[in-house]
C-alpha positions in Angstrom: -10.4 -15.0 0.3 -13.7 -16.6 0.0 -14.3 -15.6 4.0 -13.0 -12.2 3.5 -15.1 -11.5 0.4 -18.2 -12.8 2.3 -17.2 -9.9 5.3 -16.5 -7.2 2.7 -19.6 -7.7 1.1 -21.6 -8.0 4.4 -20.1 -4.6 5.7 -20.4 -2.8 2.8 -24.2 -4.0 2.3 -25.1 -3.5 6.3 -23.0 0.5 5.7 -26.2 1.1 4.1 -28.3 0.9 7.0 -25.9 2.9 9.2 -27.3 5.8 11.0 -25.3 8.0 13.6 -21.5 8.1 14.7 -21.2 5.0 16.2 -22.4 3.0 13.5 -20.5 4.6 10.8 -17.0 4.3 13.4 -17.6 0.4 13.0 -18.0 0.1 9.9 -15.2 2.2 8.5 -13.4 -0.4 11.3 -14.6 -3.3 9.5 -14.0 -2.2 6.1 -10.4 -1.2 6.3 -10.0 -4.8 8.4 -11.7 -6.8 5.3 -10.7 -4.9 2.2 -7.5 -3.1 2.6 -6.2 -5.3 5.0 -7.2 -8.8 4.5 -8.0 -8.9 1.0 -4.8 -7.1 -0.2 -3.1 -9.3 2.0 -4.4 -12.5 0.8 -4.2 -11.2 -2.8 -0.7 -10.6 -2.5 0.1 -13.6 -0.8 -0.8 -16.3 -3.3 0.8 -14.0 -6.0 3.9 -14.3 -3.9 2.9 -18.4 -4.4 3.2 -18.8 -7.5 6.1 -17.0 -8.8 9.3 -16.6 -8.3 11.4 -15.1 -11.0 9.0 -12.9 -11.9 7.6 -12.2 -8.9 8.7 -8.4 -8.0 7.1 -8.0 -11.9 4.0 -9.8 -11.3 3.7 -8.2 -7.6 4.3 -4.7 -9.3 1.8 -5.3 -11.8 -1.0 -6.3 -8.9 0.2 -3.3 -6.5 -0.6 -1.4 -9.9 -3.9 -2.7 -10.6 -4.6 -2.0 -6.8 -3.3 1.8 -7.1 -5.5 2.6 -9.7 -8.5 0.8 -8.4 -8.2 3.6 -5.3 -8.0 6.7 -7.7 -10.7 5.8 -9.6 -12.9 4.2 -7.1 -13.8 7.3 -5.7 -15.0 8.9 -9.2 -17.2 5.7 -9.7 -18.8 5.9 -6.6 -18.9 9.6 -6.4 -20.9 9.2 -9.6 -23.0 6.5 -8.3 -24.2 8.7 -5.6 -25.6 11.2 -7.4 -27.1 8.6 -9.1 -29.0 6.4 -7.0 -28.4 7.9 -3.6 -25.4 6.9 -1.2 -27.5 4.1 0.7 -28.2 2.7 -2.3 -24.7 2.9 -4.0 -23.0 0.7 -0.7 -26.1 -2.2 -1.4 -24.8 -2.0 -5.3 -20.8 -1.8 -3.9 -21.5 -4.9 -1.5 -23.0 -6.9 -4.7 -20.8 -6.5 -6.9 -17.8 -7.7 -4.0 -19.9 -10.6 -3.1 -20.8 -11.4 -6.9 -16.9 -10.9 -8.2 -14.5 -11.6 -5.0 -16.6 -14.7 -3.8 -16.9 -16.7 -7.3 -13.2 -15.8 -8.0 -12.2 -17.3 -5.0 -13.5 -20.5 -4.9 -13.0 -21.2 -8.5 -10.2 -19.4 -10.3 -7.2 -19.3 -7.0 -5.7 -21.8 -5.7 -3.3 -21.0 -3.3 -0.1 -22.9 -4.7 0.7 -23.9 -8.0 2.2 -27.7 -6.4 -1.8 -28.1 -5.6 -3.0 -28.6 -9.3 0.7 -30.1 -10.7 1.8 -26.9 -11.8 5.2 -24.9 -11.3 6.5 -21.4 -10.2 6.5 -19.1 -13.2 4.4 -21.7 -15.3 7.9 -24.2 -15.5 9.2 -26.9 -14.1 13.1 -26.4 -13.2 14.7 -27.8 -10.2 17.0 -24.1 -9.3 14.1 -22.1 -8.5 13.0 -25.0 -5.8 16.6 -24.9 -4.7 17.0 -21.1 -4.3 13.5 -20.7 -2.3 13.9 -20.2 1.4 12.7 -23.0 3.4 10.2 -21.4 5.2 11.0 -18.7 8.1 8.5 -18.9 11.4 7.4 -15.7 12.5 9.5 -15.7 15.8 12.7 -16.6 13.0 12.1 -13.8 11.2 11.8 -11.1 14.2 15.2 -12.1 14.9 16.6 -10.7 11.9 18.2 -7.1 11.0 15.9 -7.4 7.8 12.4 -8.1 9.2 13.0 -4.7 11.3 14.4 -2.8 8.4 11.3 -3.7 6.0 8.4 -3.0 8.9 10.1 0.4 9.4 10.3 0.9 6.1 6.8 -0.1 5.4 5.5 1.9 8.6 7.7 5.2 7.8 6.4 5.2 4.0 2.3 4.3 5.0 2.6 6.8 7.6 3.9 9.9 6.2 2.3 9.0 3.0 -0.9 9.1 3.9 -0.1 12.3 6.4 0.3 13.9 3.5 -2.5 12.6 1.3 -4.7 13.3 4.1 -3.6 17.2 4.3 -2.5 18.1 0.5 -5.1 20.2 0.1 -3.7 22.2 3.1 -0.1 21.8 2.6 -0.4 22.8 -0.9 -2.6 25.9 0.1 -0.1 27.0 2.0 1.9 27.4 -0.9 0.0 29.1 -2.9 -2.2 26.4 -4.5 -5.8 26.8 -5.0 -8.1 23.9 -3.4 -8.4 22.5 -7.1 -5.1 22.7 -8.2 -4.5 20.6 -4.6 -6.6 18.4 -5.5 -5.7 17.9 -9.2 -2.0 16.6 -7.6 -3.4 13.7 -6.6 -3.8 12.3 -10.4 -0.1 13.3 -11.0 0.7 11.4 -7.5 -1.6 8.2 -9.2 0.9 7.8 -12.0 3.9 8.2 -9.9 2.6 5.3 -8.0 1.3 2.8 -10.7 4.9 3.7 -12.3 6.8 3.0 -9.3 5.6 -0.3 -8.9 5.9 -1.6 -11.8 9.7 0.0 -12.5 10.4 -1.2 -8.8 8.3 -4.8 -9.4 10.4 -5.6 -12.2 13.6 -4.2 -10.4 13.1 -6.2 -7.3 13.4 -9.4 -9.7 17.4 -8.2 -10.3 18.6 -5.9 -7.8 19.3 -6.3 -3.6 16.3 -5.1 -1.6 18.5 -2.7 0.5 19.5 -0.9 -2.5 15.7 -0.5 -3.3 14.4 0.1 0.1 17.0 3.3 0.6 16.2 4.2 -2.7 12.2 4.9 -1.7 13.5 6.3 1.7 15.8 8.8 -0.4 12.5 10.1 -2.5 10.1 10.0 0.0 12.7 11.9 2.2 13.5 14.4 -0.9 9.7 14.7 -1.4 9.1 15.8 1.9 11.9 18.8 1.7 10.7 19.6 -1.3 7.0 20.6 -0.5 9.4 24.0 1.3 10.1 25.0 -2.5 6.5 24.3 -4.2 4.7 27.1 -5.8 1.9 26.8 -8.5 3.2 25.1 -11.7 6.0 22.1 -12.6 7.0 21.9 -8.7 4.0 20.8 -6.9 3.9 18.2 -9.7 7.8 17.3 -8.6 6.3 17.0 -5.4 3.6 14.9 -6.5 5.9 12.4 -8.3 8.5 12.1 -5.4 5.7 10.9 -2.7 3.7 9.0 -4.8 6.9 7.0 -6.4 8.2 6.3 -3.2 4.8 5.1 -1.7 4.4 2.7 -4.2 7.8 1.4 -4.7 7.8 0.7 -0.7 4.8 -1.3 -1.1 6.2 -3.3 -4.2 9.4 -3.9 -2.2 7.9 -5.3 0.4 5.6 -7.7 -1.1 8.0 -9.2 -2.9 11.4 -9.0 -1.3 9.5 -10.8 2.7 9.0 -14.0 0.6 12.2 -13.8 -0.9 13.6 -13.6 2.6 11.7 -15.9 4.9 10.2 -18.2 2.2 6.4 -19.1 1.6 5.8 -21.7 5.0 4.7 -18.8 7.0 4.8 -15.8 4.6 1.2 -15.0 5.4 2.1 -14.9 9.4 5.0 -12.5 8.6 3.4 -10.5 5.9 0.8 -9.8 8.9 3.3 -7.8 10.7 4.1 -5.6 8.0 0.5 -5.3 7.2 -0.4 -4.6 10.0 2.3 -1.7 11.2 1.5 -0.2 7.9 -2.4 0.2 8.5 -1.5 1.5 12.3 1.1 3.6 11.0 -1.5 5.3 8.0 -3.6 6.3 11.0 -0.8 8.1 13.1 0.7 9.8 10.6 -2.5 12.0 9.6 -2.5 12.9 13.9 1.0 13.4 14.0 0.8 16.2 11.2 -2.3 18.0 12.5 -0.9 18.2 15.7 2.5 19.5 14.3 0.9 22.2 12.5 -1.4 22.8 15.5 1.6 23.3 17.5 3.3 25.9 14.7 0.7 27.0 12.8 2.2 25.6 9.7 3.0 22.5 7.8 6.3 22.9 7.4 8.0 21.8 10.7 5.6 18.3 10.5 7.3 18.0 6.9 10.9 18.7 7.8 11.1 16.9 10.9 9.6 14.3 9.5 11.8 13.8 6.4 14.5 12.7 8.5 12.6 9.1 9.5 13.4 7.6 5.9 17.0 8.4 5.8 17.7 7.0 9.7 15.7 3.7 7.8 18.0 4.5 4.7 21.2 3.9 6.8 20.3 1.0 8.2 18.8 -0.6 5.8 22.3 -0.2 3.9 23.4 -2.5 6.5 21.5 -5.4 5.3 
């Protein structure tokens, strides 16, 4: 954490010197590498260390905090902007990363609670070292029905997710919503999330992970049919609720049903996988839409067509 704070920082502070295309390219590169990738991933990861019964809660709870760090982000620094200039506001972003991340790092994680003769949950008791997985490698995982089952999960929900973050505004025009009523569903599609995961968090601490995976792939799927039937008013918020509870109850899921699965020996290995299909998949799914709608002139076959993905995941995934 301390390394990737030190990157995050760096980027965001050099973002400020960008000029031109190319420049810009890398650093949007570098800054979805270091802070959605490696920092959520490392974040998540010691969580993962240091609970266990209440882990899907305490996971929930982080994905949460996460969730609404990236709907309100944007106002802050949207604000800061106008304020000091956008050159200026990435030097003041990259400070305040290096001055928070960095310091928390080095002195407030540590990356297992057996390091500083502590215990999972905050409690010594000899079941919950019994019931923890010995440790899956990477190549041990790959070879089983649930490692595939969670990366397409994970992969379906990033991608069409954030298709349909990226072209609301559009999708939402096209039934009848103004720009600003578009844009408003994103708050509505906030709370869905942040609710999701911590409902799903605290649910994944009780209940098998197939019976929570095909429940996200049954909403996201139901959200995507349902953007047919929006108009102005109480259904686009429907909408809103379906894909933003089933984006963040994926996320929750996975976070905290991979260590109950393959163990904490290699978790970060594995959870690189998923991590990583999810942040390819968020950039196809975007292309795969506009190119749909290029193709038809509408949304609505990219929507349909698509909302059959979760429920092939759905069936298998009740396999597990």
């Amino acid at each position: 954490m301390v390394l990737i704070g030190l990157v995050f920082g760096g980027v965001l502070l050099a973002m400020s010197l960008v000029h031109g295309f190319a420049g810009l390219t890398a650093g949007f590169v570098l800054l979805r590498m270091s802070g959605q990738g490696a920092l959520a991933l490392a974040a998540t990861t010691v969580v993962a260390s240091w609970f266990w019964h209440r882990r899907g809660l305490a996971l929930g709870i982080v994905g949460g905090a996460g969730s609404l760090g990236i709907t309100l982000t944007p106002l802050a620094a949207n604000a800061l902007i106008d304020a000091v200039g956008w050159r200026q506001a990435w030097v003041i972003e990259g400070i305040v990363v290096l001055a928070v991340i960095v310091p928390m790092a080095l002195f407030a994680i540590r990356n297992r609670p057996a390091d500083i003769g502590q215990h999972p949950d905050g409690r010594e008791s000899l079941h919950i070292h019994a019931r923890e997985p010995a440790g899956s490698t990477v190549a041990q995982a790959r070879t089983t029905l649930f490692f595939w089952v969670i990366l397409a999960a994970v992969s379906v929900s990033a991608a069409l997710v954030t298709a349909v973050g990226f072209h609301q505004i559009s999708i939402l025009g096209e039934r009848g919503l103004t720009p600003a009523l578009a844009a408003a569903n994103f708050i509505p599609q906030a709370i869905a999330t942040l609710t999701a995961m911590l409902i799903v968090g605290a649910l994944a601490d009780r209940i098998s992970a197939r019976w929570l995976i095909a429940g996200s792939m049954i909403t996201l799927s139901a959200g995507l049919a349902f953007a047919a039937f929006v108009r102005p008013g109480p259904t686009a918020l429907v909408f809103a609720t379906l894909i933003g509870f089933s984006g963040g109850a994926t996320r929750v899921i996975e976070t905290a049903e991979v260590p109950r699965y393959f163990g904490l020996a290699h978790l970060s290995s594995i959870r690189g996988w998923t991590t990583g299909a999810a942040v390819a998949a968020s950039a196809l799914g975007p292309v795969a839409y506009s190119l749909g709608q290029s193709a038809t002139g509408t949304f609505s076959a990219a929507l349909f067509g698509s909302a059959v993905l979760p429920i092939v995941v759905l069936i298998v995934a009740l396999r597990l």
